[in-house]
C-alpha positions, -999 to 999 in steps of 0.1 A, spaced: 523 177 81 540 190 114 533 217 126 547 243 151 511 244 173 480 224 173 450 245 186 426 225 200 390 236 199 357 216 214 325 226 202 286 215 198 263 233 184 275 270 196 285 284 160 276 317 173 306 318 197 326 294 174 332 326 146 348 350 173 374 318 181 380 311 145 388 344 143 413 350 174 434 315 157 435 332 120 446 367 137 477 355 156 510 367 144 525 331 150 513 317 116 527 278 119 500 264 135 469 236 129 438 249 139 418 211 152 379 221 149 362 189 170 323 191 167 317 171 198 283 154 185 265 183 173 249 193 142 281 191 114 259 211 86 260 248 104 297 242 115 310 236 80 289 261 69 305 285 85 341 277 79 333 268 48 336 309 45 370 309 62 388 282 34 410 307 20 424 327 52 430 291 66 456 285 36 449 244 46 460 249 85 425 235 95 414 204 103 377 192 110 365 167 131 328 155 134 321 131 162 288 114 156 282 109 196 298 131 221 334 120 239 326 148 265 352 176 268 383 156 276 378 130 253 375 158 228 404 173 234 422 141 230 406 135 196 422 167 184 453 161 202 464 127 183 450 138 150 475 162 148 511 168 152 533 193 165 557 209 189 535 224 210 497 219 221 467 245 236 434 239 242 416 275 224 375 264 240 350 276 215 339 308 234 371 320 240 395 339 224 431 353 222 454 389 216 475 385 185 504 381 205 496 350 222 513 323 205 542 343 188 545 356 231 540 318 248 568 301 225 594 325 223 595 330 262 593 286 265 620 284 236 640 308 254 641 297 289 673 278 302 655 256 328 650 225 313 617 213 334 597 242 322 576 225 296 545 254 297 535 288 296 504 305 311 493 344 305 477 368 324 436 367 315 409 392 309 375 377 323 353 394 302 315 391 312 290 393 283 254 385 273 241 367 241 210 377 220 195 375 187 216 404 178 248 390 193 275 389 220 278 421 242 307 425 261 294 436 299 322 442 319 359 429 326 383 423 346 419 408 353 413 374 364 445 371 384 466 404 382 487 393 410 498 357 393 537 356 391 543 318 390 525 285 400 536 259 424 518 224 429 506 230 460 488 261 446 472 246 420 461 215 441 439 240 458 421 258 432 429 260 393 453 291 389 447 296 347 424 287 319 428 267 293 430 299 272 462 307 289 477 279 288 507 267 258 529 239 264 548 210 248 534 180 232 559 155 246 545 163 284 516 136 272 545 109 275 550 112 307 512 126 322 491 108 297 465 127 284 432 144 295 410 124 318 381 115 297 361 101 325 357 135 337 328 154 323 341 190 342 374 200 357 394 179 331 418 207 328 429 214 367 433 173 372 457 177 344 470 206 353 480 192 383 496 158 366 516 185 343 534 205 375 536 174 395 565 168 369 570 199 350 571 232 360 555 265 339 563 301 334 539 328 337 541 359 310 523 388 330 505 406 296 468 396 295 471 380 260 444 358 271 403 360 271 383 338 294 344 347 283 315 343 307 280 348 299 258 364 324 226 358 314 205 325 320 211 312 285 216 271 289 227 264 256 259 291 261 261 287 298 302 284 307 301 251 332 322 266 359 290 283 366 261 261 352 275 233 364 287 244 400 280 216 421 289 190 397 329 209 394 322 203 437 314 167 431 344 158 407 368 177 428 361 152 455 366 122 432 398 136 423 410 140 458 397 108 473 408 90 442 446 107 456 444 102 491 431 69 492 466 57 474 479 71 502 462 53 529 469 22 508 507 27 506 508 39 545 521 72 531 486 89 552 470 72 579 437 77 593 443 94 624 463 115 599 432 125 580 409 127 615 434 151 625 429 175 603 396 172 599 392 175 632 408 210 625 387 220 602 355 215 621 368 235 645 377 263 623 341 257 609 326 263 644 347 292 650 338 308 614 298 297 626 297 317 653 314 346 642 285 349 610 261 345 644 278 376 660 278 396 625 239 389 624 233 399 659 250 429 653 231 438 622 200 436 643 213 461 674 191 493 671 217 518 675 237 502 644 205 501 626 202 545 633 239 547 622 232 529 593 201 550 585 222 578 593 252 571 574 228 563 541 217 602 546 
């Protein structure tokens, strides 16, 4: 059966987050959706268990799926994606969660927009910063994650991921022409596809924060978020990514070398310049009459 939404949702062996997103689906005002649960390898008895609980306020809008090894995130999400079918498509991770408003909000603004190339819609986001225990999740602190973000361009987002996958609604038939998530990609799935998406599509942005990006602060592995965790691997896959791109460039004489040793060249000296400026900052740290003003100025 068709449905207006699919709602993808990865997840292994996290149940403890996995009720607070099961919750933020059912509590939308937008009630034509499929809600894709895709237990990416991890234990399948505690995640039935607990929607087991949940049969009846799903009204047969969920749909389970138990991989016996894990695909990884991407390949997870693409599970999900083509068992289901519908108009439109968001990825809702497993420790995240939504306003009310966020569906009924992302599909009238897409459905009414006159510009046929817009294809997406991302909120505003909370980043909410909490810590997990045996008695819970405790929300620590939050903030706007981007309370200046008006619109996206590509050049923007080749830079640095401007939204979460939280944020972000858009329509099923962009997978004909970007394909679908990179599954080779074990982090930053979502801002290489992001970036496929607006290199042919463009997106509007709905300034209400109708979107919650969770982070946990405490040292807790098993609920770690990867953009932190997993810091230097999001570095090493970012570089993939771009070398992957501009060595089709050098191929096709689109870029040449001296091209790239140009700006490098650049850089380093923008590096130098930033070098000895830190060099100048520590210096000045150490210079005794700073250090009595300092004293001074903490009286």
């Amino acid at each position: 059966m068709s449905r207006r939404v699919a709602v993808i949702t990865r997840t292994k062996n996290r149940v403890a987050l996995l009720g607070r997103a099961v919750e933020s689906v059912l509590g939308q005002t937008e009630k034509d959706w499929v809600h894709v649960i895709v237990n990416d390898g991890g234990d399948p008895e505690p995640v039935d268990s607990l929607l087991a609980s949940y049969k009846e306020r799903y009204c047969g809008r969920l749909l389970v799926i138990h991989n016996p090894q894990s695909l990884g995130m991407e390949g997870a999400s693409n599970k999900g994606i083509m068992a289901s079918d519908s108009t439109y498509v968001t990825i809702h991770d497993d420790d995240d969660s939504w306003e009310p408003e966020f569906l009924e909000t992302c599909i009238t603004t897409l459905e009414k927009t006159p510009f046929p190339t817009v294809r997406g819609v991302v909120t505003h986001t909370n980043q909410i910063f909490e810590s997990i225990d045996e008695s819970g999740v405790k929300e620590v602190s939050r903030r706007d994650f981007d309370p200046w973000l008006v619109s996206v361009s590509l050049p923007e987002i080749t830079e640095i991921n401007k939204f979460m996958p939280i944020s972000f609604l858009f329509r099923r038939d962009v997978f004909d022409v970007v394909g679908f998530y990179d599954d080779s990609l074990p982090v930053i799935g979502d801002w290489e596809f992001n970036i496929r998406f607006l290199s042919k599509y463009d997106l509007i942005v709905v300034q209400q924060n109708l979107a919650n990006y969770h982070i946990r602060v405490d040292g807790h592995t098993k609920y770690a978020n990867t953009v932190t965790a997993g810091k230097d691997k999001h570095l090493f896959y970012r570089d993939l990514i771009v070398n992957k791109h501009i060595r089709k460039d050098l191929e096709s004489g689109r870029v040449t070398m001296g091209q790239l040793m140009a700006f490098g060249d650049y850089f380093h000296r923008l590096g130098n310049n930033t070098w000895r400026l830190v060099q100048v900052v520590e210096r000045l740290k150490n210079f005794a009459p700073l250090k009595v003003l300092r004293r001074l100025l903490r009286v």
